[in-house]
C-alpha positions, 0 to 999 in steps of 0.5 A: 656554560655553553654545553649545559645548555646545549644538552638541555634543549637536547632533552627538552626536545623528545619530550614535547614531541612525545607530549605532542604525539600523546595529546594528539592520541588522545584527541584522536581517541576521543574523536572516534569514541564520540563518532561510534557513541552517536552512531550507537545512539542513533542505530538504537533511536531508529530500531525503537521508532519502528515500533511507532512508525505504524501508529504515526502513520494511521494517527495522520491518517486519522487527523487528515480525513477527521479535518475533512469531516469536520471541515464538511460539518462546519459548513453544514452548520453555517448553511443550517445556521444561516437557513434558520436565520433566514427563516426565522426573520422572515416569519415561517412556520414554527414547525419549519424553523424548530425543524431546522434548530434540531438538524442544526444540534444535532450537526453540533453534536456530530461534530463535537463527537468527532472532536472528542474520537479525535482527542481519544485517539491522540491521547490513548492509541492503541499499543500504548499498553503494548510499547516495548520497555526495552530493546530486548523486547520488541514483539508485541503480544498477540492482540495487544495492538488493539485492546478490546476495553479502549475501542478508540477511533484509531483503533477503529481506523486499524481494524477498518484497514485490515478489513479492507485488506482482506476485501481486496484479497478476495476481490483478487482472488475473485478477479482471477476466478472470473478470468477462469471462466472467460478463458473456459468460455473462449475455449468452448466458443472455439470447440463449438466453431470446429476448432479443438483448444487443447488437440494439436493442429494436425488433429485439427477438422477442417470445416467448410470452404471459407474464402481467403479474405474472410481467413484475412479479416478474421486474422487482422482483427483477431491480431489488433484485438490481441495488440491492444491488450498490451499494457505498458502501465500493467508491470508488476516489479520486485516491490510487487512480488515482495508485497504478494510475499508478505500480504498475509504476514501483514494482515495477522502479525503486527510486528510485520506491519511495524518491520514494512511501513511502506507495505500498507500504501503499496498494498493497493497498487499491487493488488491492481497490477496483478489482476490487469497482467492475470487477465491480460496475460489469460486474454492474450493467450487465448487469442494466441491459441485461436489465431493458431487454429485459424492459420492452421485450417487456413492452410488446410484449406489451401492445401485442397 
């Protein structure tokens, strides 16, 4: 009776270790399956925000400066409120206190009209018409982000930012004309004291004697001007060069705006930082260029 037994336990064994290696599979399978399906879930939720990244940013923009304004309006109408109080128990003049009751309406109306542009642009903004139904479509029509029918203060928000942008690339593009000319000026400033800009200090014509401590002076403190232009702060780096490479793709396509949410914030800053370094850089070669001729006369002036 005793090997019956035996055998049993033997058979018994393999099978629950087969049943253990099989649940544990399965766990396992499951474990992975639920990891990848939530990576999925969220790889597919972050690609779609993209679309409403530009959106949430400007509708709290739009509700930051639509608090100042309204909390400017309310004090304006507690001032006017008590002002026409004050006169109406002191017994002014009609005129005055009519007066005052019509600035007051009309602070109320400003500031139930910015309550309703607010409430607006919550409710209907811009690419509302324009949100993709599916992943496989992401690019929004042309001009779908701001529809001409539906004018509504985020829209108006939108269309007032790509104007600014376009302000600031042509104050830019203006800044570096004006450093043209300050180099331009320097040049002929130069060529008027007897000094070439552009010919080789060999060819250089010497002027009249001038003595070595006026050589010195000049040298010294044309030097200290040319250090002082140098500018930690004024360093543009590989964020910079990144937005100067996507400026214009930013104020035509709004895809781009959706790709580069930190482009519009950044915009600003780079347009600041290329123009102090254009005109540093162009200040500190034309001093460069005229301490040059300058020790170059000097030693012609020695030499005789």
């Amino acid at each position: 009776m005793g090997k019956p037994k035996v055998a049993g336990r033997r058979l018994y064994a393999p099978l629950i270790a087969i049943n253990i290696v099989i649940l544990a599979g399965a766990a396992l399978f499951l474990a992975s399956s639920d990891m990848s399906y939530k990576n999925r879930v969220k790889a597919e939720t972050l690609r779609d925000s993209k679309f409403l990244t530009t959106e949430w940013r400007l509708m709290k923009e739009l509700k930051e400066r639509t608090d100042r304004e309204l909390l400017d309006k309310d004090r304006e109408i507690a001032e006017l409120r008590s002002r026409y109080l004050s006169l109406k128990g002191s017994g002014s003049p009609t005129e005055l206190i009519a007066a005052i009751e019509k600035e007051m309406r009309k602070a109320e109306d400003e500031r139930e009209a910015l309550l309703t542009a607010r409430l607006e642009a919550t409710v209907n903004p811009p690419s509302a018409t324009s949100t993709p139904a599916s992943p496989a479509r992401r690019t929004p029509p042309a001009g779908s982000a701001l529809p001409a029918g539906k004018d509504t203060a985020l829209s108006a928000l939108l269309r007032e930012r790509i104007t600014g942008l376009e302000a600031a690339l042509l104050a830019s593009r203006e800044g570096a004309s004006a450093i043209e000319d300050e180099l331009e000026s320097l040049r002929r400033s130069a060529a008027f004291a007897g000094i070439p800009a552009t010919a080789p200090p060999q060819a250089a014509v010497a002027p009249g004697p001038i003595g070595d401590e006026a050589f010195t002076l000049i040298l010294d403190s044309l030097a200290r001007e040319r250090d002082a232009l140098d500018d930690p702060d004024a360093v543009l780096g590989i964020a910079d060069l990144k937005t100067r490479a996507l400026l214009r793709a930013i104020v035509r396509t709004p895809a781009i705006r959706a790709e580069y949410p930190e482009l519009l914030e950044s915009l600003d800053r780079y347009l600041a930082l290329a123009g102090r370094e254009e005109y540093l850089r162009g200040k500190r070669a034309a001093y460069d260029e005229l301490i040059g001729n300058l020790e170059a006369l000097k030693a012609k002036a020695e030499e005789k």
